[in-house]
C-alpha positions in Angstrom: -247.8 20.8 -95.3 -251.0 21.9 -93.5 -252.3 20.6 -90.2 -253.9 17.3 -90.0 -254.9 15.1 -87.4 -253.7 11.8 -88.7 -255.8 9.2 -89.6 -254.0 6.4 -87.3 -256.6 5.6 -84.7 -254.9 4.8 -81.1 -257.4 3.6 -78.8 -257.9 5.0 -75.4 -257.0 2.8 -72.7 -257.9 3.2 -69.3 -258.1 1.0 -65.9 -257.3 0.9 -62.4 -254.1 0.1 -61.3 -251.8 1.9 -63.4 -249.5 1.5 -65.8 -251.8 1.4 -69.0 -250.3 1.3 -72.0 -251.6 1.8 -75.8 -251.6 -0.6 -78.7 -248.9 -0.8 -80.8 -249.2 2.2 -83.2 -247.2 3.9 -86.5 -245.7 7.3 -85.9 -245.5 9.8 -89.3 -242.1 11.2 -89.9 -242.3 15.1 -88.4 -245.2 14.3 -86.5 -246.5 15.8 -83.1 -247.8 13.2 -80.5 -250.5 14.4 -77.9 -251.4 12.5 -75.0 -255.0 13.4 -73.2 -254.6 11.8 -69.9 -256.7 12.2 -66.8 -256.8 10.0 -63.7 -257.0 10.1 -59.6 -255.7 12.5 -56.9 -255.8 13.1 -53.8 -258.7 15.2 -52.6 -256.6 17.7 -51.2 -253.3 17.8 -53.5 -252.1 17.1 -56.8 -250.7 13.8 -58.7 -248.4 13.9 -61.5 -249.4 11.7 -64.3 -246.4 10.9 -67.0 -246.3 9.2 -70.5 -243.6 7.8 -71.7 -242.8 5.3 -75.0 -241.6 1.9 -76.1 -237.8 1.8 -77.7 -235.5 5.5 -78.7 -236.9 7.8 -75.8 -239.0 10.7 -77.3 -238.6 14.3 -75.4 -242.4 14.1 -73.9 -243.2 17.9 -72.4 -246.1 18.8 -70.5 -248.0 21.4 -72.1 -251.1 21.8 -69.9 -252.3 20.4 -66.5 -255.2 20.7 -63.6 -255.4 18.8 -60.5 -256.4 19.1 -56.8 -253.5 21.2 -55.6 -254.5 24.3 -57.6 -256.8 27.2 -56.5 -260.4 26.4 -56.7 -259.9 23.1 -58.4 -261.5 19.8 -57.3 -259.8 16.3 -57.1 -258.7 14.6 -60.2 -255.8 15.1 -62.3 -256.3 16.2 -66.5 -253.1 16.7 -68.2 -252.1 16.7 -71.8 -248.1 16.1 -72.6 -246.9 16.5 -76.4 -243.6 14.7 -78.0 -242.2 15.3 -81.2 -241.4 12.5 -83.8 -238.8 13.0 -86.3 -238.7 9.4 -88.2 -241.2 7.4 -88.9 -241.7 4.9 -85.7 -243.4 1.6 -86.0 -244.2 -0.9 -83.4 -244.6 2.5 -81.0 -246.6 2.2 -77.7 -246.9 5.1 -75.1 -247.4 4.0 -71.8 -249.2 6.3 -68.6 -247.9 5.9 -65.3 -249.1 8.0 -61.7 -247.3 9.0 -58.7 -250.9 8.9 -57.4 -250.5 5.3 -55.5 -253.1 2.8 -54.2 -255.9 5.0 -56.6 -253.9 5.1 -59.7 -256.6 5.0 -61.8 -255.9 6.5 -65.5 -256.9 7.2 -69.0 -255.1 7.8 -71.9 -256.1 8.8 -75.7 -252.8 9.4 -78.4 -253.4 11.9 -81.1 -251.1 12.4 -84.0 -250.8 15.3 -85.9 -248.8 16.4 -89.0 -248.2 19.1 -90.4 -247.7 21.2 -87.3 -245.6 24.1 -86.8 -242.2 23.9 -85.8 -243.3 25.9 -82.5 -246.4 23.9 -82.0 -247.6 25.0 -78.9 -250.4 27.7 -78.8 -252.8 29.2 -75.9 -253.8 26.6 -73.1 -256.7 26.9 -70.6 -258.1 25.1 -67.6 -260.4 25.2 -65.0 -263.2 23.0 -62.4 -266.4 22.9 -61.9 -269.4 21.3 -59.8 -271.7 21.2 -63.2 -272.4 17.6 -64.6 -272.3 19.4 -68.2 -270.0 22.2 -69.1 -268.7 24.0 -72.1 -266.2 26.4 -70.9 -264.5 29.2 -73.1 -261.5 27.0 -73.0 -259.2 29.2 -75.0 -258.7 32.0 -77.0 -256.5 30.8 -80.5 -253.5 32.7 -81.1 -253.1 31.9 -85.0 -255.4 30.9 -87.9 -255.8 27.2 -88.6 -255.0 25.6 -85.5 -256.5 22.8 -83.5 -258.0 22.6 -79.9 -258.0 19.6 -78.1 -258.9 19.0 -74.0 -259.0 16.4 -71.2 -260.9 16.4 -68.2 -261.5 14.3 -65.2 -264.8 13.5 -62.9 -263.9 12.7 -59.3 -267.9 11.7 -58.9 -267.0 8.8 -61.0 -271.3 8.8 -62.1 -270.0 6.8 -64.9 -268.5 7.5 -68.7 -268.9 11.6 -69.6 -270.1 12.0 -73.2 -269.3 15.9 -74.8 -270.9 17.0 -77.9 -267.3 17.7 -79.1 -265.2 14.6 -80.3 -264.7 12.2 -77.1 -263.3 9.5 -75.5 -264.1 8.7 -71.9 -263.6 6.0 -69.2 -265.2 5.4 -65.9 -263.5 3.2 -63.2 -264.6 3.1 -59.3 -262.6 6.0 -58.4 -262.5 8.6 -61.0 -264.1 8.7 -64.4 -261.9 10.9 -67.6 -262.4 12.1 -71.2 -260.5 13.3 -74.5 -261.9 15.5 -76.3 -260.6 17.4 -79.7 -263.0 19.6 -81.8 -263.9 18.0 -85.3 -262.0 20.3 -87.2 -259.3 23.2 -86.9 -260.5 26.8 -86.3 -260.4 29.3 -89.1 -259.8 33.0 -87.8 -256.9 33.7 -85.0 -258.7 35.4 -82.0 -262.0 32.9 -82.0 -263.1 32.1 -78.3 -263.2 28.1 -78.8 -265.4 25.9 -76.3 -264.9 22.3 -75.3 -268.0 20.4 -73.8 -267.6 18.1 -70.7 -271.1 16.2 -69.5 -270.3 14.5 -66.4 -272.4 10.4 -66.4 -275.7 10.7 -65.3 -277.2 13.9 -64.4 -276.0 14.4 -60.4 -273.3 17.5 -59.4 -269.6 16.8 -61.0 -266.1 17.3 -59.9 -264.1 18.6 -63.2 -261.0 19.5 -63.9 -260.0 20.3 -67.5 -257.3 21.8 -69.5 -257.0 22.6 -72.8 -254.9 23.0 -75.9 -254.3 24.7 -79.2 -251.8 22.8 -81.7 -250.6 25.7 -84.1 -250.5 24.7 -88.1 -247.3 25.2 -90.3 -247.2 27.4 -92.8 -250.3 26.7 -95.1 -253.2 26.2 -92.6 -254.8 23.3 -91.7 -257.1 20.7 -93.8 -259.8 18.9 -92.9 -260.6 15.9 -95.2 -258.2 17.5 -98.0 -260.2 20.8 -97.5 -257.8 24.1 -96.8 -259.3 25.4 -93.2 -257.0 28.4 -93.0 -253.4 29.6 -92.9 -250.8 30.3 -90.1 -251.9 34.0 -89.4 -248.8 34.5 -86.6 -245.7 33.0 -84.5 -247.8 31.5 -82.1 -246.9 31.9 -78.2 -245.4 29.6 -75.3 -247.3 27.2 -73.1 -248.2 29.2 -69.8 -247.3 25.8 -68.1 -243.5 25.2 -67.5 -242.1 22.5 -69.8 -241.4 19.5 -68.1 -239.8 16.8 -69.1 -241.5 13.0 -68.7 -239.2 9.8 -68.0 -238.5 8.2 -70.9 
């Protein structure tokens, strides 16, 4: 079965105040959940933000993650946590929570991809900048066929970020976020892959990103029924330890 990113849609949510928490959603058999979440930190240190899910606990680790505590960042918090589904849920929501406090703001987006390989996990990336548009190199892929996929968060708050990549971002008073996920999986193993982040309006930014690859299964990945590639190699681990979220 080659890589596919489902066509369930799961709305973003977003919102001051945390927890927010998704609409009710179905969950393939064998499927891989992502969660693209961004949100507040403090200006000086780092915030943990944590998904968990409705019903059986699913094992959610966190594959990627950029916030204020790290060298050369900026405030904010971008972090994107996977979980594997192995029968098909209904009725499924995923819910975002922060150990941020008083400015818990958040956003979350759900992906669901099939077809994945049973070692899913690829190359990761992050970084910051003071930009209001950027399109870092944000990884390097490590097979044939897989799928990059990024979150970022604005501490400016200058209102929703756009990216010419697939997006979804939110703005609240605090801190402003996106999801992004290129349109289709990357052909060749070895292919430097951007991700654009453009900040609201056209003032200085604060980002942090992080990004993603989601390796295919044996087969490659298709986009719209189309073959995109084959699984050209084992694939290797996160860089970021796994940790597990409360479920």
């Amino acid at each position: 079965m080659a890589l596919s990113l489902d066509g369930s849609t799961v709305a973003l949510v977003s919102g001051a105040n945390d927890p927010v928490t998704t609409g009710s959603f179905t969950a393939p058999a064998g499927c891989l959940l992502v969660a693209l979440c961004s949100g507040n930190s403090a200006s000086s240190g780092g915030a943990t933000l944590t998904p968990s899910n409705n019903g059986l606990g699913l094992t959610w680790l966190e594959r990627a993650h950029r916030d204020g505590a790290d060298a050369g960042s900026e405030p904010g918090v971008a972090c994107i946590w996977t979980a594997p589904v192995v029968t098909e849920r209904a009725g499924l929501t995923v819910t975002l929570t922060s150990t941020q406090g008083a400015d818990d703001d958040g956003g979350l987006k759900m992906l669901i991809f099939t077809g994945q390989h049973a070692a899913p996990i690829g190359a990761t990336g992050e970084g910051s900048s003071t930009t209001n548009s950027i399109t870092p190199n944000a990884l390097t892929t490590t097979a044939a066929g897989s799928w990059v996929v990024g979150s970022g968060s604005d501490w400016t708050s200058a209102g929703v970020p756009t990216s010419t990549d697939t997006e979804y971002g939110w703005d609240t008073a605090d801190v402003s976020g996106i999801a992004v996920h290129k349109a289709t999986a990357t052909a060749g193993s070895g292919t430097v892959v951007t991700l654009n982040f453009d900040a609201g309006g056209t003032g200085s930014a604060q980002w942090n990103w992080c990004a993603l690859e989601i390796l295919a299964a044996a087969g490659g990945s298709t986009v719209n029924g189309t073959a995109a590639g084959s699984f050209g190699g084992t694939g290797t681990a996160s860089g970021v330890p796994e940790t597990f979220g409360t479920v």
